[in-house]
Structures are given as C-alpha cells and as structure tokens.
One Martini backbone bead per residue (centre of mass of N, CA, C, O) as a GRO file, in nm:
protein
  131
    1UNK     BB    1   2.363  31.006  27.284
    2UNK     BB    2   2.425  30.746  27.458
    3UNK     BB    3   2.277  30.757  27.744
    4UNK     BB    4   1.991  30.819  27.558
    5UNK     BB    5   2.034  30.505  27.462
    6UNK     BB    6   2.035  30.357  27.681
    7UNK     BB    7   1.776  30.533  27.859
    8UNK     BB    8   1.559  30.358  27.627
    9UNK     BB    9   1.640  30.073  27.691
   10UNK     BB   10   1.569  30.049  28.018
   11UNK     BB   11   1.253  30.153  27.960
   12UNK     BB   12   1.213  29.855  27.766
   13UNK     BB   13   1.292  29.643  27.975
   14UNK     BB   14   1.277  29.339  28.071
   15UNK     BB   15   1.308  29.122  28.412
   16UNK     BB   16   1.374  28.786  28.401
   17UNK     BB   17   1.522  28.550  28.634
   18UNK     BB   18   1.821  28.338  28.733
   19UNK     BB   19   2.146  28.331  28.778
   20UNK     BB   20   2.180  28.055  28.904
   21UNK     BB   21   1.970  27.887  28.697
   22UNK     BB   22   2.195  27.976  28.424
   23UNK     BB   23   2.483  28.053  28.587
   24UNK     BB   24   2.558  28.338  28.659
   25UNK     BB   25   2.811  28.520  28.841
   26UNK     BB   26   2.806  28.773  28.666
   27UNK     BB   27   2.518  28.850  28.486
   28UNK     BB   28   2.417  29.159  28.411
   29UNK     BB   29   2.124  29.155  28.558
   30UNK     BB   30   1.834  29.212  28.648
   31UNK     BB   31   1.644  29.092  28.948
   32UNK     BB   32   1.387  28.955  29.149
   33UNK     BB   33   1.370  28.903  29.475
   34UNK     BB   34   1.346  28.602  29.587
   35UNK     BB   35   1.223  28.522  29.938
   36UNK     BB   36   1.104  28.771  30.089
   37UNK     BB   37   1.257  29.030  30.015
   38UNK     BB   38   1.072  29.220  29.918
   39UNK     BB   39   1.102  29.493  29.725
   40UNK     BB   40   1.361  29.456  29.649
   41UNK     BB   41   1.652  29.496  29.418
   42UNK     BB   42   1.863  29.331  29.184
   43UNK     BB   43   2.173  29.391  29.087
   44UNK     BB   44   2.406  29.199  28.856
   45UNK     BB   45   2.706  29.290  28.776
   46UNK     BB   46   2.921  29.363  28.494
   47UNK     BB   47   3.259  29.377  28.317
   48UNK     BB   48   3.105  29.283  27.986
   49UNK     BB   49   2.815  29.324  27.910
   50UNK     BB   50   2.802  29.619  28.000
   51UNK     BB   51   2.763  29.902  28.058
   52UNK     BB   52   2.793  30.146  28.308
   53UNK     BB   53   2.486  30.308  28.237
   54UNK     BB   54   2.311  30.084  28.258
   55UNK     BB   55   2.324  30.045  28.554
   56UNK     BB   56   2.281  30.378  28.632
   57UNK     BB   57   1.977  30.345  28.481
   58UNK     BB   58   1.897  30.079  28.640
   59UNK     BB   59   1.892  30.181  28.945
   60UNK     BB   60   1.733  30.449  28.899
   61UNK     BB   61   1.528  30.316  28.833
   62UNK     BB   62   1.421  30.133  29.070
   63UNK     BB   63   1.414  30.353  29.283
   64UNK     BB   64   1.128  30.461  29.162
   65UNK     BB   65   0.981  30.209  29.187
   66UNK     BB   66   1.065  30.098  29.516
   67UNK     BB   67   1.314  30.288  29.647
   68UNK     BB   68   1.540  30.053  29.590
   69UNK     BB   69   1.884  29.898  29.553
   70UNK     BB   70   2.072  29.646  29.477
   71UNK     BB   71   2.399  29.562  29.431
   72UNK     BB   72   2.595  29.337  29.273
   73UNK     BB   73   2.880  29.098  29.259
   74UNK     BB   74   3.175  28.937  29.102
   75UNK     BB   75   3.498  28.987  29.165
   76UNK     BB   76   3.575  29.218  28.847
   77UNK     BB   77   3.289  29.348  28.953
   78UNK     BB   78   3.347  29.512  29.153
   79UNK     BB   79   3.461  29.808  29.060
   80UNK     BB   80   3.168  29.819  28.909
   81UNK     BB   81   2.979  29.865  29.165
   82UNK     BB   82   3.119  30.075  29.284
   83UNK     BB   83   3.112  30.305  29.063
   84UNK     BB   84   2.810  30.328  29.044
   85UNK     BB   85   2.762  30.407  29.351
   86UNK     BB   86   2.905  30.666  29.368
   87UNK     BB   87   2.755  30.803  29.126
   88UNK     BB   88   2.504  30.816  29.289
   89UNK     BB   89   2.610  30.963  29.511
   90UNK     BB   90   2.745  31.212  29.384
   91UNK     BB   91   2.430  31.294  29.249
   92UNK     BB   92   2.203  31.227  29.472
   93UNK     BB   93   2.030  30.951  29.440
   94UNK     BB   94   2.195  30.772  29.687
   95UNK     BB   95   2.194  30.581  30.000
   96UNK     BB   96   2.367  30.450  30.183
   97UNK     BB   97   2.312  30.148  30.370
   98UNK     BB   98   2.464  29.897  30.267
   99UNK     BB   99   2.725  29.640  30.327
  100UNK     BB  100   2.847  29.302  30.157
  101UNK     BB  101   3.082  29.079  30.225
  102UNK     BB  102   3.193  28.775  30.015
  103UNK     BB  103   3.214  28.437  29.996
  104UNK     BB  104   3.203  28.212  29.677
  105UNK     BB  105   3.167  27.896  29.553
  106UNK     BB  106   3.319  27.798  29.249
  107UNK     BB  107   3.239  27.603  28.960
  108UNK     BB  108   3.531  27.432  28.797
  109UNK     BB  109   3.544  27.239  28.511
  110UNK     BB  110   3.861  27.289  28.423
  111UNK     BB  111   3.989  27.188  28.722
  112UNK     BB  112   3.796  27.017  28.909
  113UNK     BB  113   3.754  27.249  29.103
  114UNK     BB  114   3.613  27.449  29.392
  115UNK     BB  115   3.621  27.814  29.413
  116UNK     BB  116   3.690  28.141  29.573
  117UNK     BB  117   3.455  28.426  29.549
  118UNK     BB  118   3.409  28.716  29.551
  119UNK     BB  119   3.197  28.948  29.711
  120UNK     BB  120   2.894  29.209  29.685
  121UNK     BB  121   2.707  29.430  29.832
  122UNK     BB  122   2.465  29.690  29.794
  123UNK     BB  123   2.285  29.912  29.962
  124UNK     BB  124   1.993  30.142  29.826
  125UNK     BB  125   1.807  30.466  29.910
  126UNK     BB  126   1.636  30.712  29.814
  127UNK     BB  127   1.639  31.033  29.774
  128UNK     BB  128   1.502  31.338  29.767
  129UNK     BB  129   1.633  31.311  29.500
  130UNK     BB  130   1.495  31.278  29.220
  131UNK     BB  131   1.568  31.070  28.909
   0.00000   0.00000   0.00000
C-alpha cells in the first residue's frame, strides 16, 4: 500500500537545509527551525512536490520526536497544509495550538518586480494519543 511506502520513506529521511537560502517559496522539506525557537519544527507544505501524507506522515514523526510541529506553506499549497492538519485533527494525533497568517513579498524575475503572496503558519502540540 503506498502509506506504508511513504511512511518507510519518511523513517529514512535525514532533514536539513534552509528553505530561504535555496531560493524555494513552499520549499516541501521539513527542517529545523533555527535562531532560537526552541525544540520545535517546521514543515514547509508545497502542493507539488510531495504527495499529501508525506506531510501527515512526517508531522506524525515529529511530533513523536519533539513532542510539536509548525506547518508553514505559501500561496496555493495553503489548501494542502490546511488538509494535513484537519487530518491530524480528526484522527487525534494533534491539537490545534496556534495560527498565524501573513503576507511575504517575493522577488519575480520574470516581472522584474516583487510581488505579496499570503502565507499560513499552523502550531500543533502532540496529543495525548500517540502517533
């Protein structure tokens, strides 16, 4: 069944870069988050890169591991982090803790000028059903 090929992928992943310094806008890696922000983690969501339940298989191990986890997304993969943590929701696996919406100005070179694309930050705490 692909889940349980996803979720042997995702046991396997080693996770690090930085998303600002690769250039991707809704990079579709997780990775920690770095100045200070404690154990949590960030998942940043893209609507083309991976499918659907590597996200919810890979915010599941995190919060195994951290005990939370951040979904970020940008722009048209907001639809795909909102779907991830419904499904944490309605499965039990995690509790809505915080959102935070905003706008990030991103550079088109393709224009030649930059342009304000909505952005989504979604904060989940482990629950008391283990992943």
């Amino acid at each position: 069944m692909v889940v349980e090929e996803i979720t042997e992928g995702v046991k396997n992943i080693s996770v690090a870069g930085d998303a600002a310094a690769s250039g991707g806008a809704a990079g579709g890696e997780g990775q920690k988050r770095g100045g200070g922000g404690g154990s949590s983690n960030r998942i940043q969501v893209s609507n083309t890169k991976k499918p659907l339940f590597f996200y919810v298989n890979l915010a599941k191990r995190y919060m195994q591991q951290h005990g939370d986890v951040e979904l970020s997304a940008l722009g048209m993969a907001i639809a795909t982090v909102v779907t991830v943590a419904e499904i944490l929701k309605n499965n039990g696996f995690a509790v809505e803790k915080k959102i935070r919406t905003s706008t990030v100005e991103i550079n088109d070179e393709s224009r030649g000028r930059p342009f304000q694309k909505a952005k989504v930050r979604k904060f989940y705490d482990i629950s008391l059903l283990q992943c």
